[in-house]
C-alpha positions in Angstrom: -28.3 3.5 1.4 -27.6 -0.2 1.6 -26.4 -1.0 -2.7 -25.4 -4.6 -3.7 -24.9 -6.6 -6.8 -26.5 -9.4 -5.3 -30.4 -9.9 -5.5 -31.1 -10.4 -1.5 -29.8 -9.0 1.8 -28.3 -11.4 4.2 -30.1 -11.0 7.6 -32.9 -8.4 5.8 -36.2 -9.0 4.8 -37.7 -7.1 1.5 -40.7 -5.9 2.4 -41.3 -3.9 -0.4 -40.0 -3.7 -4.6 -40.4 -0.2 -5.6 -39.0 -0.7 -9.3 -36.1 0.0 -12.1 -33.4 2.7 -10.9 -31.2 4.3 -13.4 -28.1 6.5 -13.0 -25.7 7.7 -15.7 -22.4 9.5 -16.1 -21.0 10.7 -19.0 -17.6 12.1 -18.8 -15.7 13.6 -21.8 -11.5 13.1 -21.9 -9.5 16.2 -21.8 -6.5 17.0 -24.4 -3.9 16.9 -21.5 -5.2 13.4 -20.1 -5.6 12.1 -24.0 -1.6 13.1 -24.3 -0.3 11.3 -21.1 -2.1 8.4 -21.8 -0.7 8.6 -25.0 2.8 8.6 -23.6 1.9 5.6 -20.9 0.3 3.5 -23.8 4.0 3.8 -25.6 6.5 3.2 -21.9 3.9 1.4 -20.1 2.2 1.3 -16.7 -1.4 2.8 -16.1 -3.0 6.2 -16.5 -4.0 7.5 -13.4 -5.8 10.6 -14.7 -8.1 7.7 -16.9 -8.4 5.8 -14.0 -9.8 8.7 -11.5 -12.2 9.9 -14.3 -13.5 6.2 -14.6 -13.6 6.0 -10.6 -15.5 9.7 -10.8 -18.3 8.4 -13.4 -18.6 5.5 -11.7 -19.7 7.1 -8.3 -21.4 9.9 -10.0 -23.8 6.8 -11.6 -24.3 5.2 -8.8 -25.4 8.5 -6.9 -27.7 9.1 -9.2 -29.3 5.5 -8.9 -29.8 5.8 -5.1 -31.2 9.1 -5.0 -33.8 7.9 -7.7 -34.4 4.7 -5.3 -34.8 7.1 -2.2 -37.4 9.3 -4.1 -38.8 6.3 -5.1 -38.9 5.7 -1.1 -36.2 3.1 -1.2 -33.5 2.2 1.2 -31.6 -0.3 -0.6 -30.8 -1.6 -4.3 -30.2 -4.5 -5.4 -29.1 -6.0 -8.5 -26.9 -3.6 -9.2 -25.1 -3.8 -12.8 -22.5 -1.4 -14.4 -22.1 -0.9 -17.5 -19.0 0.9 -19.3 -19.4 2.0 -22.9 -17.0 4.6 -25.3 -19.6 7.0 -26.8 -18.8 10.3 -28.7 -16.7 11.1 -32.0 -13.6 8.4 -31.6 -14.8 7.3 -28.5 -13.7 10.5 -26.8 -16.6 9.8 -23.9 -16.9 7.6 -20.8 -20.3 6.7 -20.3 -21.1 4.7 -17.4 -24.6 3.3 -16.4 -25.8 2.3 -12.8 -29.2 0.3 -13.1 -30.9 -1.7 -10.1 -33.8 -2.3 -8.2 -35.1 -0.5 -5.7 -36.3 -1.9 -2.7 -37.6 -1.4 1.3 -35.8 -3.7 3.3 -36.1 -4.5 7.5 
């Protein structure tokens, strides 16, 4: 399924606006991942274990917003937006949204 941030297709025509799509993700941080982050935040560099769990959400949200387009009889979305919030007690959640609109494009 053809997904851009952009409202229009080069080359493609919309024929069709079927609506709002949604997808979320939220993903909770593990002890073990909380503690090596820890330990980077104090010698530096980056957290790979944050950074794959951020990646993970992230395509899990946008999966979810192009299978609602293609029920929706979709086969693109446009628009597309991301959002990253910290929800939970002390921000111990990732929550990433995927919103767009769904379209029929030739």
């Amino acid at each position: 399924m053809l997904t851009t941030t952009t409202n229009t297709l080069q080359g493609r025509d919309i024929t069709d606006y079927k609506g709002l799509v949604t997808g979320e993700a939220i993903l909770g941080a593990n002890l073990f991942k909380d503690l090596f982050a820890g330990i980077r935040d104090i010698v530096g560099g980056r957290s790979g274990a944050y950074e794959e769990e951020l990646a993970r959400a992230r395509q899990i949200a946008i999966s979810e917003m192009q299978a609602q387009a293609q029920s929706m009889g979709a086969n693109a979305v446009i628009g597309v937006d991301l959002d990253y919030e910290t929800v939970g007690q002390n921000g111990s959640m990732l929550m990433v949204t995927a919103t767009g609109t769904a379209v029929v494009v030739r």
